[in-house]
BALO-481150 format. One record per residue (C-alpha): residue number from 1; x, z negated, y. Coordinates in nm, 4 decimals. Last residue first. Layout:
// residues N
@i: NUM	x: X	z: Z	y: Y
...
This chain:
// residues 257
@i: 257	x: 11.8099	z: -7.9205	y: 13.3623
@i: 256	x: 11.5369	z: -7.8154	y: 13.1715
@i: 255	x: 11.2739	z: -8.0691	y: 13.3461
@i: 254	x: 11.4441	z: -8.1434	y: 13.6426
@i: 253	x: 11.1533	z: -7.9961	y: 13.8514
@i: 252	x: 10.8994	z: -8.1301	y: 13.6618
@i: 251	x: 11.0269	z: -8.5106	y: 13.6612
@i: 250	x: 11.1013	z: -8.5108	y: 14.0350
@i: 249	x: 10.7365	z: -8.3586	y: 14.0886
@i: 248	x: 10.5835	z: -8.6049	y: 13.8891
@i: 247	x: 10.7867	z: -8.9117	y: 14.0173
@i: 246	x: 10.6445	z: -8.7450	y: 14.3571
@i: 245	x: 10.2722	z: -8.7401	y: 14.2572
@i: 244	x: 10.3295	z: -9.1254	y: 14.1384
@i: 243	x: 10.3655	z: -9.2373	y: 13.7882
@i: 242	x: 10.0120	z: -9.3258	y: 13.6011
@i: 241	x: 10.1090	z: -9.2291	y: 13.2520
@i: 240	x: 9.7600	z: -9.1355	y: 13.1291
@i: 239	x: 9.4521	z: -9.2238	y: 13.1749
@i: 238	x: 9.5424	z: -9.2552	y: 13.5695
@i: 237	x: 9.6650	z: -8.9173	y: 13.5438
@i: 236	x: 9.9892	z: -8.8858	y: 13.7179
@i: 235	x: 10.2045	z: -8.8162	y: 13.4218
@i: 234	x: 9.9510	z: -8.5877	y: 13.2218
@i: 233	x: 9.8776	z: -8.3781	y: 13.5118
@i: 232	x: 10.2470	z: -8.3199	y: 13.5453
@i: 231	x: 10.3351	z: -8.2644	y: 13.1785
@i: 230	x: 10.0017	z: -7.9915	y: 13.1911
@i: 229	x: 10.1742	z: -7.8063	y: 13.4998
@i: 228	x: 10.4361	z: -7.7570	y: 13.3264
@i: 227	x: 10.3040	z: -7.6535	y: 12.9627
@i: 226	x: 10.2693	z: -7.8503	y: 12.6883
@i: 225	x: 10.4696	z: -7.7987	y: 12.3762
@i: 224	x: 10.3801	z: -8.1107	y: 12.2388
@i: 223	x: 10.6637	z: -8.2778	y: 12.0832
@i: 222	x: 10.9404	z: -8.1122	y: 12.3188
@i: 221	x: 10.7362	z: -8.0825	y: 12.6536
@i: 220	x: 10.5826	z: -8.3950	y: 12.6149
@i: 219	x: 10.8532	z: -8.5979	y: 12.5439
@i: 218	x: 11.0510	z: -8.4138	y: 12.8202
@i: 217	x: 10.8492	z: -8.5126	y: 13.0421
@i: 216	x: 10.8702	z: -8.9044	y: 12.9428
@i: 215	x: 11.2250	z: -8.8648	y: 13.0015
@i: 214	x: 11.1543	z: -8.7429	y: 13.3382
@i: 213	x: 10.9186	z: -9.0124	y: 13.4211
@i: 212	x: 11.2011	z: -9.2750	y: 13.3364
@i: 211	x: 11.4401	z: -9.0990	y: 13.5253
@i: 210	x: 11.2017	z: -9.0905	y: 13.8082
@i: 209	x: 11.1201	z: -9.4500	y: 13.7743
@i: 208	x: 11.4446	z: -9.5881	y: 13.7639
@i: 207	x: 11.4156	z: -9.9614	y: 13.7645
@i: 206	x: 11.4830	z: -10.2670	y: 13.9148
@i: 205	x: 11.1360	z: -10.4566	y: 13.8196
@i: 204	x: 11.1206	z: -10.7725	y: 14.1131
@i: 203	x: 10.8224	z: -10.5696	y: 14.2551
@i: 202	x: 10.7009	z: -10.5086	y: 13.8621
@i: 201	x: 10.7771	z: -10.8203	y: 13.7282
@i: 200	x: 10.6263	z: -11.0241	y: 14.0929
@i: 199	x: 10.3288	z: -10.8366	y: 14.0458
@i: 198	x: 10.2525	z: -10.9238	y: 13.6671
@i: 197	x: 10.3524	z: -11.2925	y: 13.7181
@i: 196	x: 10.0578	z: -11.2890	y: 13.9853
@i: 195	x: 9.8098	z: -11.0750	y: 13.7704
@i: 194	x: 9.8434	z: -11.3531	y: 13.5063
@i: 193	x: 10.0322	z: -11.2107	y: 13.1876
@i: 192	x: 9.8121	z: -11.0763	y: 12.8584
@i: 191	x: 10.0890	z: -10.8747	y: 12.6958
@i: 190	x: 9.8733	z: -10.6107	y: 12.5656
@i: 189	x: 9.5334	z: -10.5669	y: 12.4659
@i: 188	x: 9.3698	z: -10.8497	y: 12.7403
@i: 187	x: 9.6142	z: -10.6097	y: 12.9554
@i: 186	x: 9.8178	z: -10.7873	y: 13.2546
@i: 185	x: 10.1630	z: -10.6492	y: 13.1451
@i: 184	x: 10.0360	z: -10.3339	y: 13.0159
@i: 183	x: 9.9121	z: -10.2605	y: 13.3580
@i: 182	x: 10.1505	z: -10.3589	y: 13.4921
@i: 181	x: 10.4062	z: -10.1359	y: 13.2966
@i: 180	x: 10.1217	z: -9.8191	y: 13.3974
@i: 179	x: 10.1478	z: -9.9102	y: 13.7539
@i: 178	x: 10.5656	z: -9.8839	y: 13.7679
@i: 177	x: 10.6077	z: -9.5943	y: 13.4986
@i: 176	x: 10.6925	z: -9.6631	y: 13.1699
@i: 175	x: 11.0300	z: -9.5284	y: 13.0383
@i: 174	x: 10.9297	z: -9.6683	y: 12.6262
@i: 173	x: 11.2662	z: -9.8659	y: 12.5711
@i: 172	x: 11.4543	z: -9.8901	y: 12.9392
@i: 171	x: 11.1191	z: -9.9232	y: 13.1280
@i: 170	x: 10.9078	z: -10.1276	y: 12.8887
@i: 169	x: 11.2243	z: -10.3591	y: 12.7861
@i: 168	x: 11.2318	z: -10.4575	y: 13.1649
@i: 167	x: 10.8270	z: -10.4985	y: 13.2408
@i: 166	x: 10.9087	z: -10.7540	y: 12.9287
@i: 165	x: 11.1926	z: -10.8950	y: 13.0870
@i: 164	x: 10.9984	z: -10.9912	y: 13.4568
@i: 163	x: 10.7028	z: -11.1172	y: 13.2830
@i: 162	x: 10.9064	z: -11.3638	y: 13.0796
@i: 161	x: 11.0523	z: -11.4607	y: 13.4647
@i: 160	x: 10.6996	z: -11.5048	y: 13.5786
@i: 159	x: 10.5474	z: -11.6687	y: 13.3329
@i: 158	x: 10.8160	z: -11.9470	y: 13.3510
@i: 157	x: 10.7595	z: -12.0150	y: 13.7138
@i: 156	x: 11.0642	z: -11.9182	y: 13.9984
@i: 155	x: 11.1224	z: -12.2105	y: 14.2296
@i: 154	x: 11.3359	z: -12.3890	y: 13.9287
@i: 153	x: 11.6359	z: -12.1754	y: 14.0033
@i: 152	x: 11.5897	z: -12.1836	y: 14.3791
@i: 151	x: 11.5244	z: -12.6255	y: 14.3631
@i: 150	x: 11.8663	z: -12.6985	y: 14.1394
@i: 149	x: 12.0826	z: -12.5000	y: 14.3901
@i: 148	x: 11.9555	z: -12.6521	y: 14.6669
@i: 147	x: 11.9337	z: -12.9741	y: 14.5367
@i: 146	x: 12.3302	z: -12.9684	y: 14.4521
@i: 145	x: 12.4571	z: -12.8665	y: 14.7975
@i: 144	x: 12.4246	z: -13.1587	y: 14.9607
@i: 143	x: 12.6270	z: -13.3302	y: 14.6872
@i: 142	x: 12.9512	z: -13.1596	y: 14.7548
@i: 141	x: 13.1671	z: -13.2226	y: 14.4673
@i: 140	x: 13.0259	z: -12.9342	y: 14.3113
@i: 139	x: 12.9403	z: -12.8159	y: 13.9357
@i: 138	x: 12.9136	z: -12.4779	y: 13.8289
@i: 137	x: 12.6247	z: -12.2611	y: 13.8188
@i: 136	x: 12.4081	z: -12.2780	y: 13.5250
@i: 135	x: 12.3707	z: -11.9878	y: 13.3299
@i: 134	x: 12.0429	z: -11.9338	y: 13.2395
@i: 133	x: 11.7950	z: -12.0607	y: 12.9244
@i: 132	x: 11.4743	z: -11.8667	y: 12.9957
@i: 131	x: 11.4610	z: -11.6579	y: 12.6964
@i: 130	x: 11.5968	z: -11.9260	y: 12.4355
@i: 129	x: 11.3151	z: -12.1607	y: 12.5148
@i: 128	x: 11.0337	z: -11.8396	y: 12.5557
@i: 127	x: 11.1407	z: -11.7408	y: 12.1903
@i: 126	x: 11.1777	z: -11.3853	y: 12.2769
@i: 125	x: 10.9508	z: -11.0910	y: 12.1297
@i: 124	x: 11.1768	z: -10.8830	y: 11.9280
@i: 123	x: 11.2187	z: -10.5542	y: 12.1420
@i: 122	x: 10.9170	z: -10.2327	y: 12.0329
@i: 121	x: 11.0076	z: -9.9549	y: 11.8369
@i: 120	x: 10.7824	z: -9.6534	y: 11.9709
@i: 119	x: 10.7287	z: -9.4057	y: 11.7058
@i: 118	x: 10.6917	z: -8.9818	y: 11.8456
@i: 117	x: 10.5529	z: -8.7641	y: 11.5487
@i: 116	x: 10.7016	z: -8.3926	y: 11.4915
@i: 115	x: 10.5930	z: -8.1152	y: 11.2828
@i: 114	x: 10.7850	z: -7.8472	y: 11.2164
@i: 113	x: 10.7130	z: -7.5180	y: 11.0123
@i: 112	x: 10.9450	z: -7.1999	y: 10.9086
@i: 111	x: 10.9781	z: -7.3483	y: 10.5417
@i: 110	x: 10.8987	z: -7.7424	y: 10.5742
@i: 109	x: 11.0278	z: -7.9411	y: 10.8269
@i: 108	x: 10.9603	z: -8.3070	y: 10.9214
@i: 107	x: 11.0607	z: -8.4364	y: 11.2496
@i: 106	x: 11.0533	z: -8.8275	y: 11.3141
@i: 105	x: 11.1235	z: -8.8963	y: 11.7366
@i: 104	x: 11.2132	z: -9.2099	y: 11.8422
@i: 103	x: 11.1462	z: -9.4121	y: 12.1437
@i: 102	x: 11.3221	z: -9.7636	y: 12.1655
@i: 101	x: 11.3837	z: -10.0920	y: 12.0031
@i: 100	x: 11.7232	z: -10.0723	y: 11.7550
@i: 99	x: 11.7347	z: -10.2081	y: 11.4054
@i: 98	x: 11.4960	z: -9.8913	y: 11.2909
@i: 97	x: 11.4459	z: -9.9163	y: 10.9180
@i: 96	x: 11.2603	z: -9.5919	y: 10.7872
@i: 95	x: 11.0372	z: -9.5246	y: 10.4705
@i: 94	x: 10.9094	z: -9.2657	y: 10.2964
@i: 93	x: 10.5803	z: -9.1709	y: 10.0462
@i: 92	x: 10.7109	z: -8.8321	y: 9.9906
@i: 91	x: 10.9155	z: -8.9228	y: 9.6685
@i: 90	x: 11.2681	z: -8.8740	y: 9.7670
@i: 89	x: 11.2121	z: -8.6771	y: 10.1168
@i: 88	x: 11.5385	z: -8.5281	y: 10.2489
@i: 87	x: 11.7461	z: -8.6587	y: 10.5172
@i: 86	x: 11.9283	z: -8.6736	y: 10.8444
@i: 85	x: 11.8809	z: -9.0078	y: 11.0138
@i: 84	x: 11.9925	z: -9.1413	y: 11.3610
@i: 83	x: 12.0295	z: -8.7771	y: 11.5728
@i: 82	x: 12.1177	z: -8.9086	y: 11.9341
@i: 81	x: 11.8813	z: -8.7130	y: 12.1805
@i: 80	x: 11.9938	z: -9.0189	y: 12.4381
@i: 79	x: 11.6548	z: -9.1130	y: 12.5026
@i: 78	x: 11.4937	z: -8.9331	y: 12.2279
@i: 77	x: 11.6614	z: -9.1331	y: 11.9334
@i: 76	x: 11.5860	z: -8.8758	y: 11.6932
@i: 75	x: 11.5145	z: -8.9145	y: 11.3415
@i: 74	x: 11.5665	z: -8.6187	y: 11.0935
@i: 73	x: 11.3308	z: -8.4602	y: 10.8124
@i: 72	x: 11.3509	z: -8.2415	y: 10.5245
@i: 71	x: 11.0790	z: -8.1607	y: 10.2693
@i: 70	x: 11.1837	z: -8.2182	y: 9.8584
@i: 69	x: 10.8624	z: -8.3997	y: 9.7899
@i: 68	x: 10.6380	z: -8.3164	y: 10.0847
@i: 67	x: 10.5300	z: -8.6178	y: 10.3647
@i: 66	x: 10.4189	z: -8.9251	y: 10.4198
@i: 65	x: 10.5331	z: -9.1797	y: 10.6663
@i: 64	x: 10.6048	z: -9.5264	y: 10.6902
@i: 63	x: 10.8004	z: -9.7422	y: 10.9548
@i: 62	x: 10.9767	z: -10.0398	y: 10.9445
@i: 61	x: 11.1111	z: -10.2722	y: 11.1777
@i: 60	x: 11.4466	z: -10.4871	y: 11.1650
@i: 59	x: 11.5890	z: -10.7863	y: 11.4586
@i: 58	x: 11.5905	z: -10.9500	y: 11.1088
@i: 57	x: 11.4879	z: -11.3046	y: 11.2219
@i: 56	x: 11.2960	z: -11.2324	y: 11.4975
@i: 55	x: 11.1707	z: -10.8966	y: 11.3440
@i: 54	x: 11.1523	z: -10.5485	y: 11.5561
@i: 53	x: 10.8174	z: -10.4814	y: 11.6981
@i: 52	x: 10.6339	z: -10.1531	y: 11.4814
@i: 51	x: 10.4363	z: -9.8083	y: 11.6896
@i: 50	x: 10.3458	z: -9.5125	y: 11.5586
@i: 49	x: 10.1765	z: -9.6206	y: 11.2396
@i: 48	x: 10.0782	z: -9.4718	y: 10.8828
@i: 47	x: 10.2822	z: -9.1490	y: 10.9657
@i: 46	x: 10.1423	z: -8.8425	y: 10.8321
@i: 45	x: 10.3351	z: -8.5494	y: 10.8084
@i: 44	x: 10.3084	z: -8.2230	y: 10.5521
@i: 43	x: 10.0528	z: -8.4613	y: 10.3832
@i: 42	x: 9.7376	z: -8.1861	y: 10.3979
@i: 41	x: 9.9400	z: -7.8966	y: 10.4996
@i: 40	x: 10.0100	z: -7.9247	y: 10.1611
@i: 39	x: 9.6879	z: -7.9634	y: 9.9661
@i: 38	x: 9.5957	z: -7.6930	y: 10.1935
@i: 37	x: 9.8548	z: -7.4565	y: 10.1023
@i: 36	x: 9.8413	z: -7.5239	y: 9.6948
@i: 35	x: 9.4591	z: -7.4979	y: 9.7518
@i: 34	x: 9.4712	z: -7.1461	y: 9.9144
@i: 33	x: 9.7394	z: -7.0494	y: 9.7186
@i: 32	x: 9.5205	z: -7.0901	y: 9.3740
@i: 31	x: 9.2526	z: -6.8916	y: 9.5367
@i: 30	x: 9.4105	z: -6.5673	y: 9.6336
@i: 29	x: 9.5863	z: -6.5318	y: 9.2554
@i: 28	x: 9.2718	z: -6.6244	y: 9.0672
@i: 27	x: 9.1004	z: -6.3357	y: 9.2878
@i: 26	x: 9.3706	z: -6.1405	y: 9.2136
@i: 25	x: 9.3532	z: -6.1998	y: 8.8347
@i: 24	x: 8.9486	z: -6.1601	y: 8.8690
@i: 23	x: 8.9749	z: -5.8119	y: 9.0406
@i: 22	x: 9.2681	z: -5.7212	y: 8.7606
@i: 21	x: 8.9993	z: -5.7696	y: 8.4977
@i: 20	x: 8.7194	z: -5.6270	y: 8.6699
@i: 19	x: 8.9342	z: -5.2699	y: 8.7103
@i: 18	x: 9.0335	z: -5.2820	y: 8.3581
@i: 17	x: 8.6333	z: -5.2362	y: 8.1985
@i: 16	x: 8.5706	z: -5.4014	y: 7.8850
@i: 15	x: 8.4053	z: -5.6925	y: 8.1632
@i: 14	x: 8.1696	z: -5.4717	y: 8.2651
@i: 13	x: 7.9707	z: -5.3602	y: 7.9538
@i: 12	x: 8.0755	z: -4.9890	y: 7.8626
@i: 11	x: 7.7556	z: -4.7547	y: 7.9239
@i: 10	x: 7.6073	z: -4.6090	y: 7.6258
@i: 9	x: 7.5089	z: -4.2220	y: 7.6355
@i: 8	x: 7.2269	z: -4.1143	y: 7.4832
@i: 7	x: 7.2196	z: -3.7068	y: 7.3523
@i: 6	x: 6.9178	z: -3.5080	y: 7.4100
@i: 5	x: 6.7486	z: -3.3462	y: 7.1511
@i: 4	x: 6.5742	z: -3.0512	y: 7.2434
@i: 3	x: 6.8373	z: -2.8348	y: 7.0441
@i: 2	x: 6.7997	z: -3.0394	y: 6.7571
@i: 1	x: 6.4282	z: -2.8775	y: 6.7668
């Protein structure tokens, strides 16, 4: 009869077995780098604004940006590639003080990443009184003379001379192109000018517009890795930097000179 008898064999619950316990380390393992990375790449760079006007009494803007604890990052002055801060981040809330209007360029690295912003550092907006004071031409003993003079310098209107040095600190600080400073001239956005002082800035305007559509290609090209032909559409698009096709094609093919 014992012979008949079969013998019961109990099965070890799973979690007395070694394979489930090194499943659920790995699995531990997988998922705490998945949040580390993401809480990361989360605040590897994020500037609160791109663009600040430098202070009439401090000629001083700040920008703010957040980033890593520990992460490096550099500030670029992209129009003459001039390297203006070298650092590493304190606390990862961070702050810069430009005293200079112009393009810049904040890179942050971390490991084998970059990531790059481009801020715009606008001029101080001039007291209109202090703006349009000129150097008056000196005095002659001929008196026919002296209406002359007196009636060309006051033939030119106020709005059209402040029109006139904002189209300039456009071109030399942000290297607008000809249609897209008028256009920021005349914007209900923007500076808010009269179409008339607008035209007489920009035909009055001495400016390089294929350097300044170059620089702008190279903007693109080293912040955005776009491709030729992408630059170009971007600089003639009428959404985007509205230069002419042939400021385009200058720009392109000068591009890695």
């Amino acid at each position: 009869m014992s012979r008949n008898r079969r013998s019961v064999r109990h099965k070890k619950p799973l979690y007395k077995k070694w394979w489930f316990w090194v499943l659920i380390v790995l699995v531990l393992i997988i998922f705490g780098k998945a949040i580390s990375g993401g809480s990361s790449d989360a605040v590897f760079l994020d500037v609160n604004k791109t663009t600040a006007t430098l202070s009439s009494d401090s000629s001083e803007a700040k920008i703010s940006f957040d980033t890593n604890k520990g992460n490096k990052y550099t500030v670029t002055d992209t129009s003459s590639n001039k390297e203006v801060v070298n650092a590493t981040a304190d606390t990862g809330s961070e702050e810069i003080t430009f005293s200079s209007a112009g393009e810049y360029r904040i890179k942050v690295e971390r490991n084998d990443e970059t990531k790059s912003k481009i801020i715009t550092i606008k001029p101080v907006n001039a007291n209109d009184s202090e703006a349009d004071m000129e150097q008056e031409p000196a005095e002659t003993t001929d008196d026919t003379q002296k209406p002359a003079k007196s009636a060309d310098s006051n033939s030119v209107p106020r709005e059209y001379k402040s029109a006139l040095r904002k189209a300039k600190s456009y071109s030399d600080t942000m290297h607008m192109s000809k249609a897209g400073i008028y256009d920021q001239l005349t914007s209900e956005y923007g500076e808010k000018f009269s179409a008339e002082a607008a035209q007489y800035a920009v035909d009055n305007l001495k400016a390089d517009y294929n350097a300044n559509a170059l620089k702008k290609a190279k903007s693109y090209q080293d912040d955005q890795d776009m491709s030729p032909e992408g630059i170009r559409d971007q600089l003639t698009s009428e959404y985007g930097e509205k230069f002419t096709q042939e400021e385009a094609d200058y720009a392109i093919e000068h591009l890695n000179d």
